[in-house]
Structure formats: structure tokens, C-alpha cells
Residue frames relative to the residue before (quaternion, step in Angstrom):
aa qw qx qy qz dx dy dz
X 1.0000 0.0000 0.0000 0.0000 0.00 0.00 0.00
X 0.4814 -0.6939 0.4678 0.2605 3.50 -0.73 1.21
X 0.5680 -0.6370 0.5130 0.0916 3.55 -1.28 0.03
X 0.1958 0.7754 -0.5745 -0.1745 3.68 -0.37 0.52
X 0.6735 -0.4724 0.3718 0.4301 3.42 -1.09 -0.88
X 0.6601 -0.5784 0.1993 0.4359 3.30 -0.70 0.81
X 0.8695 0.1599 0.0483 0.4648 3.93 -0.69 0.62
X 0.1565 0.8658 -0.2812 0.3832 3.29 2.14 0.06
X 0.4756 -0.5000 0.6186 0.3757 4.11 -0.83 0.57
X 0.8302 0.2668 -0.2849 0.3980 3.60 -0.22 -0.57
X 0.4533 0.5056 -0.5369 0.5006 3.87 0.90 -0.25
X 0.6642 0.5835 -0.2992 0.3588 3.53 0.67 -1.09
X 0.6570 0.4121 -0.2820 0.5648 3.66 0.99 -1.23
X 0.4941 0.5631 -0.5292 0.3985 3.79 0.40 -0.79
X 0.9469 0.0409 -0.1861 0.2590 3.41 0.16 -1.14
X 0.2614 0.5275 -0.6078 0.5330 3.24 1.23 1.99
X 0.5627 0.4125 -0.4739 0.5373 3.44 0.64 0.09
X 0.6913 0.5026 -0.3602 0.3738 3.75 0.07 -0.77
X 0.8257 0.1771 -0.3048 0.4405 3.12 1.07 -0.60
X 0.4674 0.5294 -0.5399 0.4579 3.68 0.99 1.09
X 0.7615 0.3737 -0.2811 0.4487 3.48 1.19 0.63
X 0.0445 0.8920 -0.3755 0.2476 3.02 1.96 0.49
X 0.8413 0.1109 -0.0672 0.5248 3.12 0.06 -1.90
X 0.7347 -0.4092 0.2672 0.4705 4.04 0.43 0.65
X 0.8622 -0.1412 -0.0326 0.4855 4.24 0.81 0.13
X 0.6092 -0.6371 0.3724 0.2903 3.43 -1.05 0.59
X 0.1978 -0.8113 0.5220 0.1740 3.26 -0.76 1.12
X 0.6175 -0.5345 0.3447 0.4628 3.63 -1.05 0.49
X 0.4080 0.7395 -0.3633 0.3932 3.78 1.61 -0.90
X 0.6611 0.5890 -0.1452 0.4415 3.36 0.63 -2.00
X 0.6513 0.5096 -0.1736 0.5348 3.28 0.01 -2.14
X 0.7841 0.2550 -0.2297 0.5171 4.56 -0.12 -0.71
X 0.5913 0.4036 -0.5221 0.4636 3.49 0.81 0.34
X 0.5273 0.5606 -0.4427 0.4601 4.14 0.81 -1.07
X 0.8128 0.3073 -0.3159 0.3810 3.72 0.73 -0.68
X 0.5249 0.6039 -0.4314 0.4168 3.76 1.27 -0.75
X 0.7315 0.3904 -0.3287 0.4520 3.47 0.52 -1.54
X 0.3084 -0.5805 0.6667 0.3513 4.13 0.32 -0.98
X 0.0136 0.8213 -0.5448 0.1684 3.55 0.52 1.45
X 0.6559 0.4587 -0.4021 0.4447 3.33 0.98 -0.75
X 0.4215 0.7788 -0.2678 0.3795 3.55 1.12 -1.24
X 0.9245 0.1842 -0.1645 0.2903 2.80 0.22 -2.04
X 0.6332 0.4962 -0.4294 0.4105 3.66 1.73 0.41
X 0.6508 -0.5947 0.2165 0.4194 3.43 1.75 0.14
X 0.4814 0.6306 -0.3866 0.4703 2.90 1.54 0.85
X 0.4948 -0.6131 0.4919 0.3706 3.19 -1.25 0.06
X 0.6092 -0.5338 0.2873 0.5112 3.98 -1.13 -0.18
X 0.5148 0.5779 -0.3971 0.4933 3.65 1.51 -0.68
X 0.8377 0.4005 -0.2955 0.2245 3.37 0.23 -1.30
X 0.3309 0.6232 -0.4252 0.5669 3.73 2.20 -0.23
X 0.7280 0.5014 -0.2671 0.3838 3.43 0.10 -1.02
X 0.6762 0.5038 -0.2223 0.4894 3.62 1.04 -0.65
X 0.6536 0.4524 -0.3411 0.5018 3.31 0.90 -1.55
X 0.5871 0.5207 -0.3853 0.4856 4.38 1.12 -1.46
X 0.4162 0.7953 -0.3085 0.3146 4.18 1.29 -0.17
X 0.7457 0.3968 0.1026 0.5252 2.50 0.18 -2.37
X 0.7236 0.4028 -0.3717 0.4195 3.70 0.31 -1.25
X 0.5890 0.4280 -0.5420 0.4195 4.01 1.09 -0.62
X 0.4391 0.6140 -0.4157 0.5074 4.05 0.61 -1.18
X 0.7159 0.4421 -0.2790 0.4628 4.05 -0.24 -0.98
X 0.7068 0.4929 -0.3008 0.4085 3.51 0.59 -1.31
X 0.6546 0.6621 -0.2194 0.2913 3.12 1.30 -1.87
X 0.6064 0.6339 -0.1771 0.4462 3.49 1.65 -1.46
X 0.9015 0.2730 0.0125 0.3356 2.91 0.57 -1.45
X 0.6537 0.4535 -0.3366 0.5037 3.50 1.68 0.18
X 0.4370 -0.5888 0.6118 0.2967 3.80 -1.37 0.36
X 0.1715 0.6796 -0.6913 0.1757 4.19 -0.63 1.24
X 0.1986 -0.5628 0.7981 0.0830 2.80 -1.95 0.66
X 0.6127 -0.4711 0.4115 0.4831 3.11 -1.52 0.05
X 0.5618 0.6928 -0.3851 0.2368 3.68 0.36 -0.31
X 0.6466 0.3250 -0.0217 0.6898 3.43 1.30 -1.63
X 0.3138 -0.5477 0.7633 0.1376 3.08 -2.00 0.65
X 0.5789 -0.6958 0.3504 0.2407 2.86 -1.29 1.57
X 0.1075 -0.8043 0.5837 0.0280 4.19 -0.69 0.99
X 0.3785 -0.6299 0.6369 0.2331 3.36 -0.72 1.48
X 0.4504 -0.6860 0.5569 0.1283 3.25 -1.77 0.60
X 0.5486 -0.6170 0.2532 0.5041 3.73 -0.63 0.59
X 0.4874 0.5926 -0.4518 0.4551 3.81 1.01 -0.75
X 0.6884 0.5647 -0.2506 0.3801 3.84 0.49 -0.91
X 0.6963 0.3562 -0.1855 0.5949 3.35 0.99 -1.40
X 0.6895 0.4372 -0.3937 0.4225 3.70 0.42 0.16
X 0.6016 0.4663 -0.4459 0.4710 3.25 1.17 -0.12
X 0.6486 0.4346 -0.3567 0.5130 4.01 0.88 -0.69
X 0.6383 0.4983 -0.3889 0.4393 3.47 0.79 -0.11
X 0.4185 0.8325 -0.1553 0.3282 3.27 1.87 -0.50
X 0.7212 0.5184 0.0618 0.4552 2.61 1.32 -2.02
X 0.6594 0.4018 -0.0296 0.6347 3.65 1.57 -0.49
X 0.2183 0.6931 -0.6639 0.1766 3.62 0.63 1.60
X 0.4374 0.5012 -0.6717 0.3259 4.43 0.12 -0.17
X 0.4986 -0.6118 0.5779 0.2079 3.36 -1.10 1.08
X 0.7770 0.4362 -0.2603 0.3717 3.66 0.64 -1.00
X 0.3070 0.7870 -0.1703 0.5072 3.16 1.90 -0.17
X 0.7365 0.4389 0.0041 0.5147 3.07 0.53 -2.09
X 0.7270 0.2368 -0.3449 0.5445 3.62 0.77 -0.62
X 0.5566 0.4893 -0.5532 0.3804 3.98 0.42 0.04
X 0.6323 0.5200 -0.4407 0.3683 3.89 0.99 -0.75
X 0.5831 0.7220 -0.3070 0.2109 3.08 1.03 -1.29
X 0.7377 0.4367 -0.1950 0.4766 2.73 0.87 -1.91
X 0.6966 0.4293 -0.4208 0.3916 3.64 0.85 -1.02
X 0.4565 0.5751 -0.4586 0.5005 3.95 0.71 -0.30
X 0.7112 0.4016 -0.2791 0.5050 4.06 0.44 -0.83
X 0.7051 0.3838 -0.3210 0.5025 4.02 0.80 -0.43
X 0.5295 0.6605 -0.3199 0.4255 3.15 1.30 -0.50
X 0.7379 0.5185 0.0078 0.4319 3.26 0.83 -1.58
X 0.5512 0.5075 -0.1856 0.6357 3.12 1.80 -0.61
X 0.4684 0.7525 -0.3815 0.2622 3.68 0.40 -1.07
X 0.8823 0.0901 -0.1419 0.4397 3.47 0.71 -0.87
X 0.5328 -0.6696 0.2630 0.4456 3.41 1.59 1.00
X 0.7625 0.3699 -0.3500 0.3991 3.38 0.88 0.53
X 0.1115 -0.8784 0.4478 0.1245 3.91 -0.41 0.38
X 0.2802 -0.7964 0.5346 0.0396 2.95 -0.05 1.95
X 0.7165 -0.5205 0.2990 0.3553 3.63 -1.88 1.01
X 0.7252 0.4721 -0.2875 0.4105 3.66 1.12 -0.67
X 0.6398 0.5298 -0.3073 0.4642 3.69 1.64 0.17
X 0.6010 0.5415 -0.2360 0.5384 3.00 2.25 -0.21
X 0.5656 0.6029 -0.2519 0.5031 3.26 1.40 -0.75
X 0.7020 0.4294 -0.1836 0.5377 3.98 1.44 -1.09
X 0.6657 0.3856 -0.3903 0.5057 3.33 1.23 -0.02
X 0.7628 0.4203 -0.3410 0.3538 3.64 0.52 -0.46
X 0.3011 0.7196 -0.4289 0.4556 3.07 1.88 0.08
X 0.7321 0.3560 -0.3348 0.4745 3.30 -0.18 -1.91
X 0.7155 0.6177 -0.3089 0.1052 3.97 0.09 -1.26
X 0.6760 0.3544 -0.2762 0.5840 2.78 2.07 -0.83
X 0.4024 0.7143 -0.4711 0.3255 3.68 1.30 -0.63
X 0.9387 0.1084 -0.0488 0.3237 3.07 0.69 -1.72
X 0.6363 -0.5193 0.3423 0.4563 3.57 1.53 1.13
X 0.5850 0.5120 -0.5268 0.3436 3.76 0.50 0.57
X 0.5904 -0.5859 0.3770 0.4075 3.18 -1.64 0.07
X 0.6402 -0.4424 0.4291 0.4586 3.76 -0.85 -0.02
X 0.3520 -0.7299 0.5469 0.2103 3.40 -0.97 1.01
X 0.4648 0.5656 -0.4530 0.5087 3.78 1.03 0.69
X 0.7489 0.3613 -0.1875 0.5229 3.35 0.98 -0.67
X 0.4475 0.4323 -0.4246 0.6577 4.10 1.64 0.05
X 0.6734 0.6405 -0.3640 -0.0613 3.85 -0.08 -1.36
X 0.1061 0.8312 -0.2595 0.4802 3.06 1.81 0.88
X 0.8469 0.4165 0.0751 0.3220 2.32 -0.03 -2.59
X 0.7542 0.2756 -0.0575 0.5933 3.32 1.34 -1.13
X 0.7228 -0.5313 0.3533 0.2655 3.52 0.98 0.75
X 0.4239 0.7460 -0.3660 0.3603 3.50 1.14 0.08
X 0.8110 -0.0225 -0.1483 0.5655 3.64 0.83 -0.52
């Protein structure tokens, strides 16, 4: 798995990619939110370069996980703490958060591996659950 720099546009996209692969492929839902909201924008990327970093990070996965056709490929906790690793600006942390939750939302359904990437980041990164903000941020 490749490296970025700490807090970095693309540490950021890595994990907007992680969670457009959550539940095992990209819905079209998903894919028209990255452009409604300006996701790439909002981590300082461009729409090519989101699209690259969501690239590389499948290419990474491909290398470095064991799949069959049976199983969809599942990042381990040792794994998701390191990419959570990479992403310590607190204000940061709540833009991913939330964009991991709209993400994850996108096709009205929230599959175990979009739940599993969101309570990751929440506890990874000391925040509150975005069920318990979704008020606050406009969510219901």
C-alpha cells in the first residue's frame, strides 16, 4: 500500500475511495454524489485526481489482498488504522467523516462494509457518531 503525506489531498481521497468501496462496488448513486457535493474539491483535489487516487488505492488493494471470486476484498483493522493514520487535522477528520456518511448514504442503503468504514474513522479518530451529530449536519 502506497504512502501519502500526512493530511495530504490524496491521504484524504484514499479515504473517499475506501468508502466508495465499502460495500464491494461503486454505485452510480455514490459516483453523482462525489460530483453534486464537490468531494474532490472539498479534500483538494481535482475530479481527475479523486479518480486516480480511487485508481491506485484499487491497484494497492489488488497487490496486497488474498480474493477469490467468492469474497469481496475486506481491509483489515491493522490496515484501516494505518489510512486513518494518515489524516490527524481534526477539522480534516470531521470533513471525511461526514463525507464517508453521505457517501455511504448515497444509495439509501448502508451496507456492513460502509458501517464498518464509518465506525472505524469515529473511533480511530475520537469523534462522536454521526447518528448522534445528524441533526447537526443536516442528515435527517
Amino acid at each position: 500500500m502506497r504512502n501519502y503525506p500526512r493530511n495530504s489531498p490524496r491521504a484524504a481521497g484514499r479515504i473517499v475511495a475506501l468508502a466508495l468501496l465499502a460495500d464491494g462496488h461503486l454505485s452510480p448513486a455514490e459516483l453523482d454524489t462525489l460530483d453534486r457535493h464537490r468531494v474532490a474539491a472539498r479534500v483538494g483535489l481535482t475530479r481527475e485526481e479523486l479518480h486516480r487516487v480511487l485508481h491506485d488505492f484499487c491497484a494497492d488493494l489488488l497487490a496486497t489482498a488474498e480474493l477469490s471470486w467468492s469474497d469481496a476484498c475486506r481491509i483489515d483493522g491493522p490496515l484501516l488504522a494505518a489510512l486513518y493514520a494518515e489524516v490527524d487535522d481534526p477539522a480534516l477528520r470531521r470533513e471525511l467523516v461526514e463525507l464517508i456518511a453521505g457517501i455511504a448514504a448515497a444509495d439509501g442503503h448502508l451496507a456492513e462494509g460502509e458501517s464498518v468504514v464509518l465506525r472505524a474513522a469515529e473511533e480511530h479518530w475520537g469523534l462522536r457518531p454521526v447518528a448522534e451529530r445528524a441533526s447537526e449536519v443536516g442528515l435527517v
